[in-house]
N, C-alpha and C positions, 0 to 999 in steps of 0.2 A: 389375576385369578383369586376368586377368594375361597381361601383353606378350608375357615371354621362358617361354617353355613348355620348354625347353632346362634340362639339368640335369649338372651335371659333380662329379667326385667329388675330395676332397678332393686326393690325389694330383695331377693336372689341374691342380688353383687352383694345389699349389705351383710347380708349372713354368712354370707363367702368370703369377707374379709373379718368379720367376727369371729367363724370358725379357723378362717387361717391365724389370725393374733393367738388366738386362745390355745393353738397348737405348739405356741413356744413358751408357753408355763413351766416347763420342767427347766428351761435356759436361767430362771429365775433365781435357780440356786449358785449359777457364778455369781452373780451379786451379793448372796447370804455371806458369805465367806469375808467381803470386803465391807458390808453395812452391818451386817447381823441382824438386830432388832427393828432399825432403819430402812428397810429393805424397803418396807409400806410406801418410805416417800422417796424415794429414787423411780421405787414403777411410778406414782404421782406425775411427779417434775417430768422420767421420759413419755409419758404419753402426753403431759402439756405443751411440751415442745417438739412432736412428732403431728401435733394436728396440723398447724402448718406445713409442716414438711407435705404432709397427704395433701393437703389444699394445692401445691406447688403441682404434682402430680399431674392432680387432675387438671390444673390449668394448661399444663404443658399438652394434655392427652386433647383439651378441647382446641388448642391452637390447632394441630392437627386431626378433624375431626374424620372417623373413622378409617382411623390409619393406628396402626400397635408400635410398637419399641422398635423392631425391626427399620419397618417402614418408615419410620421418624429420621433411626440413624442417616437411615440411607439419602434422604431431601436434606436435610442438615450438612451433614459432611462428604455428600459425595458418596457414588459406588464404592469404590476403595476404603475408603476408611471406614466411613458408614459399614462397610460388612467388619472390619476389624474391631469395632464400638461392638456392633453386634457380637460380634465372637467373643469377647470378653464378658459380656451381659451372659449368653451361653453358657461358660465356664460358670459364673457364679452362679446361678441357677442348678445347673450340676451339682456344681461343689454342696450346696443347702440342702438339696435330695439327698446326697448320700451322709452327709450329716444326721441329718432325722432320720433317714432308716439305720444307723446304729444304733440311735435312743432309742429306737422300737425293740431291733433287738436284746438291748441291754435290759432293758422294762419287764420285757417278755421270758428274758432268762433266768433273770436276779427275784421276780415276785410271781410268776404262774410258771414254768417248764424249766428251772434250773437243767433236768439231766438231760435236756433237748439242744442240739447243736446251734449255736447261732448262725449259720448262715443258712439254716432251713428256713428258724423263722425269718431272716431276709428276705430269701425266697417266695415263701409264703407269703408274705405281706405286700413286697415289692407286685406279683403276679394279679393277686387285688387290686392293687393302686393303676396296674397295668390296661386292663378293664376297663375303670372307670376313664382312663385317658382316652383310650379308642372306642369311647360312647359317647368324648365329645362334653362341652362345658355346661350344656344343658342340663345331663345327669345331674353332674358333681355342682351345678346348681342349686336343684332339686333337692339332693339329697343332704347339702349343706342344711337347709332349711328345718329339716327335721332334727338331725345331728345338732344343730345350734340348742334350739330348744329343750334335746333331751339336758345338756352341758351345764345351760346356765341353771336349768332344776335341780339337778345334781349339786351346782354347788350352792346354791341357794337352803337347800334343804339340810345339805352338811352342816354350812354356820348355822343354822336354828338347833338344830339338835348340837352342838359343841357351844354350843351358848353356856352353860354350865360348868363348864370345864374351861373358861377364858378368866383371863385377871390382867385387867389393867396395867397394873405392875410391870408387864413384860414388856411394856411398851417406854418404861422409864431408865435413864433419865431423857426426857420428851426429845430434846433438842443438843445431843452430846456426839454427833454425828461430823468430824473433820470437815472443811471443807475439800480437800483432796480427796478423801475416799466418796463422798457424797457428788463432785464430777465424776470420779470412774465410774461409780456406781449408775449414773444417769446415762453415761456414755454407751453402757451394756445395756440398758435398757432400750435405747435412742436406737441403736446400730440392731441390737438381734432381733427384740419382738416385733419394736412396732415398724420401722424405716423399711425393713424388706417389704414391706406392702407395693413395693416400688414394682415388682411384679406383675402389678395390675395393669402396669401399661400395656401389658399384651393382651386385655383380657375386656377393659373399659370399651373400643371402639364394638364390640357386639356386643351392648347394652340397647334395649331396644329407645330408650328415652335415658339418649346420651345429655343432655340438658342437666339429668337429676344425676349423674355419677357424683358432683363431688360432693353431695349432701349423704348419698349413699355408703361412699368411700369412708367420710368422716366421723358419719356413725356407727359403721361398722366398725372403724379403729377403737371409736370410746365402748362401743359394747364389751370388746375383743379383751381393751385396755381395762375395764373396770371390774369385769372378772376377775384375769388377775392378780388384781388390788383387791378385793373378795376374797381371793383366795387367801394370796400374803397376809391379810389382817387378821385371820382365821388360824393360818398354821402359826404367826408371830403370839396371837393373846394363848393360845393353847401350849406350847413349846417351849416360846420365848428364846434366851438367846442359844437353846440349843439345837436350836432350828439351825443354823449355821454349818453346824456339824455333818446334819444330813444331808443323803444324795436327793434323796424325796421327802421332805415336810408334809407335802398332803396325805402322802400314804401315811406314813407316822401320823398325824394329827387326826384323821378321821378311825384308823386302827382305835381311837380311845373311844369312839360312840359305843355306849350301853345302855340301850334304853329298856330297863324291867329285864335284861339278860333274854330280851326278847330280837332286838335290832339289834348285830353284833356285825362283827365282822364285816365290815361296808368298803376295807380298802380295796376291794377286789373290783367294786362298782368305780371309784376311782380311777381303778390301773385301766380300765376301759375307757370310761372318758378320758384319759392321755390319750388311747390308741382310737378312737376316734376323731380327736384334734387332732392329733400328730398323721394321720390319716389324709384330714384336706389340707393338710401345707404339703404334704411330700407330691400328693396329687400335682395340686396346683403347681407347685415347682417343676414336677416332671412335666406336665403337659406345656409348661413354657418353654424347657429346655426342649421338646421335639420339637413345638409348635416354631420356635424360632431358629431352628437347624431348618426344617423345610421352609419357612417365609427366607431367609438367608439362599437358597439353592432356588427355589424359585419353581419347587416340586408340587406335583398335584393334590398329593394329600400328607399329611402329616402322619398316618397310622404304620406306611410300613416302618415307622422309625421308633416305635413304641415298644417291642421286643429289642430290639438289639442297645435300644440305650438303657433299658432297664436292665439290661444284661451288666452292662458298666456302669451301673450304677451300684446293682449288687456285689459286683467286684470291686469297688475303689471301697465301699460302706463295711467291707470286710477288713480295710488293710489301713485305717485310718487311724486308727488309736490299739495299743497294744492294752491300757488298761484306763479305768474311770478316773486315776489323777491328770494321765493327760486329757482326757475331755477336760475337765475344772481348767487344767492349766491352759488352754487354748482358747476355751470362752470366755475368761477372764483377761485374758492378755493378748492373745492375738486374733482373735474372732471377732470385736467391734471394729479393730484397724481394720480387717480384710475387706471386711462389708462394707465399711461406710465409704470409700470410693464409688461406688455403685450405686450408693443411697443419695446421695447428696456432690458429690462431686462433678459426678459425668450427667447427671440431670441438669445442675445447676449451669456447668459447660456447654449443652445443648439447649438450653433457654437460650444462653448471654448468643453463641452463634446462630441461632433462628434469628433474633433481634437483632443482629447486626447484620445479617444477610434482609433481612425486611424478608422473610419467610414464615410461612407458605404465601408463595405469587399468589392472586387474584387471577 
């Protein structure tokens, strides 16, 4: 039986993983802490070494054509295990939603609604994203599409106008970057932004010209990816190495546009485009985590599961971090280990056993 009856066209997919990359900008600042000034070529290096990874993807998504993550597990390893595979894929998908909906909340309390409760705005936001799940991939296709567009304007238009306000300088000494902290650095890049695209495997078989996924997939990473690095170059020449310090560099760095005391105050356009990227990853993650609890049960539709797991989702995204040093200290340290099993481990595993089983039969 098929769940998602929804079909979006290659174009669509790439926007939708541009807008999802672009949704983990704010993750960028666990790296500041350990690059500082450096920061520019660590996003570099991990989206160089994440295209492949996305190439892997889709190669594994076309061996099984028109079959999701779920379905994979299940011809791969068997009923049994195949749903255990699955149920961990589950868990992490969860476990990402409720991560980003604290960065919304935190975003939302700390720079617009300080005396506003944050688990409202969870609420509020989560019940948004809720919507868009139970209208199905086509919407949040759709509306990636515009959402993209408005993003990359936005920062396009920021670095011209903070053109003025950059110095080289902050970029020196060019190449004084460890090599230990320049791997960590890549590793947080490699595992948070870009490798979760690994998501897409539920998402690529309703692609109407499954053919073009992985040119789509690929470009959407470097779109996703060279934002940004857009970004990072912009709050690094502006800030320099006291960009490290803070929780948000874009907000800080664009707070300095004054154009004739006419154009002022633009961090606020900013704090939006977060909540707009941060918007289709959390989407996109929640609609995998129902869409692959019902492909797993083997249920008719995936919507009555839409409510009650955003229910738990609002409630773990409340009880995850008591304050913003453990975020730092969990994306920086234990937040690449978590994910990268999932990104690269259990993919790579389900290649090598599809190939030794000589699967999918003919």
């Amino acid at each position: 039986m098929r769940l998602e009856r929804g079909i979006i066209s290659s174009s669509q997919l790439m926007f939708l993983v541009a807008g999802y990359v672009q949704g983990s900008v704010l993750v960028v600042s666990y790296s500041n802490a350990i690059t500082k000034q450096y920061t520019w070529l660590v996003v570099l290096s991990g989206l160089v070494i994440s295209i492949p990874v996305a190439m892997a993807y889709v190669a594994l998504a076309r061996k099984f054509p028109s079959k999701n993550l779920v379905q994979i597990n299940n011809i791969v390893y068997g009923s049994y295990l195949g749903k255990l595979v699955s149920a961990l894929y589950i868990w992490f998908f969860y476990s990402v939603s409720c991560l980003m909906l604290t960065y919304v909340g935190n975003i939302i309390k700390n720079y617009m609604m300080p005396e506003t409760p944050k688990f409202a705005i969870c609420i509020l936001f989560a019940c948004i994203c809720a919507w868009a799940v139970r209208n199905g991939i086509e919407v949040l296709a759709r509306t990636s599409v515009i959402f993209d567009m408005i993003v990359l304007s936005v920062i396009l238009i920021t670095f011209v106008l903070l053109l003025k306000d950059m110095e080289i300088t902050n970029f020196l000494p060019f190449l004084g970057l460890s090599l230990k902290d320049f791997i960590q650095g890549t590793h947080i890049m490699v595992a948070i932004p870009f490798c979760q695209i690994v998501v897409f495997l539920m998402i690529i078989p309703y692609v109407n010209k499954g053919v073009e996924a992985k040119k789509s997939v690929v470009l959407g990473l470097i779109i996703g990816g060279v934002s940004i690095l857009i970004d990072t170059v912009r709050n690094t020449a502006v800030l320099g190495v006291a960009s490290a310090i803070m929780v948000s560099p874009s907000i800080e760095s664009v707070r300095l546009i004054d154009l004739a005391e006419i154009i002022t105050r633009l961090e606020m356009l900013v704090i939006i485009i977060f909540l707009i990227t941060m918007f289709i990853k959390i989407t996109v993650m929640y609609y995998a985590t129902v869409f692959a609890i019902a492909q797993s049960f083997n249920l008719r539709s995936y919507k009555p599961l839409v409510l009650p797991i955003g229910s738990l989702i609002i409630s773990f995204s409340m009880m995850i971090f008591d304050s913003s040093a453990e975020n730092v200290e969990f994306g920086t340290r234990i937040g690449p280990i978590f994910t990268l099993p999932f990104e690269l481990g259990l993919p790579l595993l389900t290649f090598l056993v599809a190939k030794i089983r000589k699967l999918p039969k003919k």
